[in-house]
Backbone bond lengths (Angstrom), bond angles and torsions (degrees), N, CA, C in turn:
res aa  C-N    CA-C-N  psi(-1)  N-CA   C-N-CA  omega(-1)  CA-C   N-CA-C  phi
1 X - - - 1.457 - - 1.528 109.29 -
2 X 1.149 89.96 136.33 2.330 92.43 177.84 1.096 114.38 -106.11
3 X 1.225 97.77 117.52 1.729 117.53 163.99 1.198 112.19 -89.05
4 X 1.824 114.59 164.19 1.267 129.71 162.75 1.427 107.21 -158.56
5 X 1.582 123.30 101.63 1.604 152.60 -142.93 1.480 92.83 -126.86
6 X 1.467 103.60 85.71 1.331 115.97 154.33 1.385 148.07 -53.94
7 X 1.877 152.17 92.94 1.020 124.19 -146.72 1.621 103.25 -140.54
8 X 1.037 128.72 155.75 1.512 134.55 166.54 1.145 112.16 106.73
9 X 1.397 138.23 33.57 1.772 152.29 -175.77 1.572 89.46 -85.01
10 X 1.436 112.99 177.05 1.626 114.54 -177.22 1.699 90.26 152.46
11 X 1.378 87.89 -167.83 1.701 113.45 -156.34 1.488 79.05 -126.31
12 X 1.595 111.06 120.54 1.774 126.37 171.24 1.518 112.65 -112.91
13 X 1.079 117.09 143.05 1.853 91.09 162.79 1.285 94.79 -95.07
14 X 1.550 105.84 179.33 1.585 129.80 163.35 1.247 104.74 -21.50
15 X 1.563 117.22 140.15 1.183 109.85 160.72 1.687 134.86 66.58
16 X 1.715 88.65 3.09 1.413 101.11 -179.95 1.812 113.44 -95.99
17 X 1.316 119.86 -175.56 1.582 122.92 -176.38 1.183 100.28 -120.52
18 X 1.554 120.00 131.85 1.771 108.50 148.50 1.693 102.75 -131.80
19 X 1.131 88.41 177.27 2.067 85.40 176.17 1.914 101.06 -145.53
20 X 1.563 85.66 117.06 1.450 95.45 178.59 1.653 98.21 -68.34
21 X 1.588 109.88 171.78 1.469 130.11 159.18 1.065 116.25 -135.22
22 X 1.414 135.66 158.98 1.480 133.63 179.76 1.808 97.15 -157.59
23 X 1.969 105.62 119.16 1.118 111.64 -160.12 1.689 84.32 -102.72
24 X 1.614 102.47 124.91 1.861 115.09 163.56 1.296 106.94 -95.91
25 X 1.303 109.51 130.49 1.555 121.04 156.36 1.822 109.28 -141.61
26 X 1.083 102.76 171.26 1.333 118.66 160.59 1.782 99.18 97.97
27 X 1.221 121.01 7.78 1.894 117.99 -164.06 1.584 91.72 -99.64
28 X 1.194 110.45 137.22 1.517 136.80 -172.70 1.817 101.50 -63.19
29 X 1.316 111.69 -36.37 1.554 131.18 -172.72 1.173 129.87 -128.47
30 X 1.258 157.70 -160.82 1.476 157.60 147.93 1.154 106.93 -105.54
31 X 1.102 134.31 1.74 1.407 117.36 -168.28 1.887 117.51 -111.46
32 X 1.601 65.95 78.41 2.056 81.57 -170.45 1.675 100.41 -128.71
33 X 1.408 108.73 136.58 1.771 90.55 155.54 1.242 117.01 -92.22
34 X 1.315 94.92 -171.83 1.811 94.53 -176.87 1.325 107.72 -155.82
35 X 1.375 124.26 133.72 1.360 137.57 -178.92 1.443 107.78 -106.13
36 X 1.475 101.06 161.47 1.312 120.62 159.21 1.826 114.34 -136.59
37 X 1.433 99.58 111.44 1.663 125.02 169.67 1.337 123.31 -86.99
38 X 1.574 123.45 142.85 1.513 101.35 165.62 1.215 103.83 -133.49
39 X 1.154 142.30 167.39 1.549 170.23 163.69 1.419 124.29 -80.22
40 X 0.803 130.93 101.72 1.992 125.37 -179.23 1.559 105.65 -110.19
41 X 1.439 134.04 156.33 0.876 129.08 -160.31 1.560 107.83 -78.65
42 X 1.281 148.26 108.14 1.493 155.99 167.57 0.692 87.41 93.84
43 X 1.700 133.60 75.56 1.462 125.72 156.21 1.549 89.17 -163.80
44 X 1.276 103.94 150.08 1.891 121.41 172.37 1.516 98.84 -45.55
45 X 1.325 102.76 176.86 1.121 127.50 178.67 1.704 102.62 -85.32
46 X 1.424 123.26 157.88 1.222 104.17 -173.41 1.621 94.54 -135.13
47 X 1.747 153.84 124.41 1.442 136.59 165.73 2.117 91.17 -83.35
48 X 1.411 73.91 138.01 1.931 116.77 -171.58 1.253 85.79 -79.21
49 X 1.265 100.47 -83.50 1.676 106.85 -150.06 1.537 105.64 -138.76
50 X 1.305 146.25 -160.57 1.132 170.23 -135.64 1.660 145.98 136.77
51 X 1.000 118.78 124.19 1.370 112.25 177.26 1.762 108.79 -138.03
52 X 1.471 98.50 145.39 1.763 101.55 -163.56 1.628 91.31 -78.54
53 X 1.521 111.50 -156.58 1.371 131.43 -157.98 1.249 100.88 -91.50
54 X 1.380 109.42 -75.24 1.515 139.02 -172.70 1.494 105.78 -43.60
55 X 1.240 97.99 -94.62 1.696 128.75 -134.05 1.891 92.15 -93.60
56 X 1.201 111.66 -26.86 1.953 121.14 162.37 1.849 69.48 91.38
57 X 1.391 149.62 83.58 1.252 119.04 141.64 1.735 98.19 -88.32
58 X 1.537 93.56 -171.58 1.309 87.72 -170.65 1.766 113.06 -166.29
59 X 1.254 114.70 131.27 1.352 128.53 -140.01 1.979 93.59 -121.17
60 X 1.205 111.11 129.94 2.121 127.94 172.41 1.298 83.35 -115.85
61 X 1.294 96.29 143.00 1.793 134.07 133.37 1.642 114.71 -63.65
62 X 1.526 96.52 95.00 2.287 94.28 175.10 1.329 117.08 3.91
63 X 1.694 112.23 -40.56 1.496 112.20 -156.36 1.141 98.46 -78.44
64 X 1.164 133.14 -15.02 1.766 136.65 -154.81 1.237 84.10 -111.35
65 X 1.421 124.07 -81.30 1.559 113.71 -159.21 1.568 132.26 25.31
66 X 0.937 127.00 99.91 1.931 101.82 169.12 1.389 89.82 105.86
67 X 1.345 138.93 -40.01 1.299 125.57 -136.93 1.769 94.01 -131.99
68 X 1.189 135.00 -49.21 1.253 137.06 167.77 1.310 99.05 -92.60
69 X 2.152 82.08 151.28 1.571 95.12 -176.77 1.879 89.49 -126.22
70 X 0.658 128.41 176.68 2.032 141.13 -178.15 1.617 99.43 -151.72
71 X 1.734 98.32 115.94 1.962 78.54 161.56 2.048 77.94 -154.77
72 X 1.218 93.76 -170.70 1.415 109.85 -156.83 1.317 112.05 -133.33
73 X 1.365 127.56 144.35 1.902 104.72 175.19 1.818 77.80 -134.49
74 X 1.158 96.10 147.66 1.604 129.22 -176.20 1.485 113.38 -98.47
75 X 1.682 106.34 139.41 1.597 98.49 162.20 1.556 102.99 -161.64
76 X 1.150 127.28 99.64 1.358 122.99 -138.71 1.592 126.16 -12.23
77 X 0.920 167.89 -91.48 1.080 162.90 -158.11 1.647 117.10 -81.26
78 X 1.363 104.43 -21.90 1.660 113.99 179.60 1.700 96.77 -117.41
79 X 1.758 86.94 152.66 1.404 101.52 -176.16 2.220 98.25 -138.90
80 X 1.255 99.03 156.78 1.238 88.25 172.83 1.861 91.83 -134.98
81 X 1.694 97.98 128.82 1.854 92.28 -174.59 1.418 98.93 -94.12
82 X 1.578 132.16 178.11 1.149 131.32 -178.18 1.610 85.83 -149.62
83 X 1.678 125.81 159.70 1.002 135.89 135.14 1.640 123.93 -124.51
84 X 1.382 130.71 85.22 0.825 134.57 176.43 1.421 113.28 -45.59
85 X 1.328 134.19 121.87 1.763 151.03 158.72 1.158 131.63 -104.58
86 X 1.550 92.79 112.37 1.748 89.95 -171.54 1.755 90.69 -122.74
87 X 1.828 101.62 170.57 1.378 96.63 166.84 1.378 109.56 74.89
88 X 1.690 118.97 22.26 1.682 105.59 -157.34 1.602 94.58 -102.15
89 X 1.562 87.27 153.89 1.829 120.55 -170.87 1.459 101.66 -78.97
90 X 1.235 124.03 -161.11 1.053 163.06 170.77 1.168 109.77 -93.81
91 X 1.244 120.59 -52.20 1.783 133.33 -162.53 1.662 99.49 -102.75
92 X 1.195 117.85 6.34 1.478 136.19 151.01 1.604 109.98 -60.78
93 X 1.672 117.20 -31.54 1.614 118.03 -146.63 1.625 93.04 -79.12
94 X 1.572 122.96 133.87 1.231 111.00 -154.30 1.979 95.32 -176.26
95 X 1.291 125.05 168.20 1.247 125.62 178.54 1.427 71.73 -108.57
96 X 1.920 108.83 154.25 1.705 111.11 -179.75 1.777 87.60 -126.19
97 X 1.259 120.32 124.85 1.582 128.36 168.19 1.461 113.84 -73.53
98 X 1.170 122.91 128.68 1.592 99.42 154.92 1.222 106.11 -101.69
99 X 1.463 133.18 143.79 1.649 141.52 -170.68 1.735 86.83 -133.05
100 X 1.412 96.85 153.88 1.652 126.18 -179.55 1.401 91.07 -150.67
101 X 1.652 117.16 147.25 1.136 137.20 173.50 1.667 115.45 -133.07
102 X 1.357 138.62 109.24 1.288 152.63 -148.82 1.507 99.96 -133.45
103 X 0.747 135.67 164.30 1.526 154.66 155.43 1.701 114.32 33.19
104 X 1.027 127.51 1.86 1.951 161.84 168.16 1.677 92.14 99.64
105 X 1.727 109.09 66.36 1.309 98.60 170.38 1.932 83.78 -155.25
106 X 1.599 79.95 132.96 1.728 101.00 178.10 1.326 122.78 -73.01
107 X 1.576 141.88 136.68 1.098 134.61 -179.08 1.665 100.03 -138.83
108 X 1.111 97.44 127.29 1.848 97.10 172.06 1.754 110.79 -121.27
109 X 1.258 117.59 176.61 1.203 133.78 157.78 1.037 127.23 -58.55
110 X 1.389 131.79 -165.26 1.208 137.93 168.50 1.548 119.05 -111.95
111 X 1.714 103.75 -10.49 1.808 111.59 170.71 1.333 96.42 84.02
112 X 1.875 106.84 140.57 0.956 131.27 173.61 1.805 114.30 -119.61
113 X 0.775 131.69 144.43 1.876 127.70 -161.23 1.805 92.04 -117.39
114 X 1.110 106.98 116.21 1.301 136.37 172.73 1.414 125.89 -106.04
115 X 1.232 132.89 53.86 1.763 151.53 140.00 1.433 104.91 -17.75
116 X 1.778 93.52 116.58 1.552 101.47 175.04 1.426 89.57 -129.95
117 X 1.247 120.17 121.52 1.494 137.18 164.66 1.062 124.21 172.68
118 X 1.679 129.27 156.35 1.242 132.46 -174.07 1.276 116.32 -94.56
């Protein structure tokens, strides 16, 4: 069964850092990417960041640029993703998904809520 166990959401002020985690298990292989999306209240869904299977490249949303980092640590079949946030806004404040895609079937988290304000 596949999980994706989201952890490290909280209350930041301005200008503060946190670093989400998102624990994968249950995938037959490694060879999945994995995103991280977030949600703000009356607003689309937004993909953050990305990194492929293989080779770890790795893809920001403009808004992140500069300021989020995405990387991944491997162990054959389990992966644990991280997005480190620094520099975070206000317009950062958002539920953050982690999604993995395996075999052309979607799996997400359960979301972590990330509050940026003073």
């Amino acid at each position: 069964q596949v999980q994706l166990v989201e952890s490290g959401g909280g209350l930041v002020q301005p200008g503060g850092s946190l670093r989400l985690s998102c624990a994968a298990s249950g995938f037959t292989d490694s060879s999945y990417a994995m995103s991280w999306y977030r949600q703000a209240p009356g607003k689309e869904g937004e993909l953050v960041a990305s990194i492929s299977s293989v080779v770890g490249r790795t893809n920001y949303a403009d808004s992140v640029k500069g300021r989020f980092t995405i990387s991944r640590s491997r162990d054959r079949a389990k992966s644990t993703l991280y997005l480190q946030m620094n520099s975070l806004k206000p317009e950062d404040t958002a539920v953050y998904y982690c999604y993995a895609r395996s075999w052309d079937v979607d799996y997400w988290g359960q979301g972590t809520q990330v509050t940026v304000s003073s």
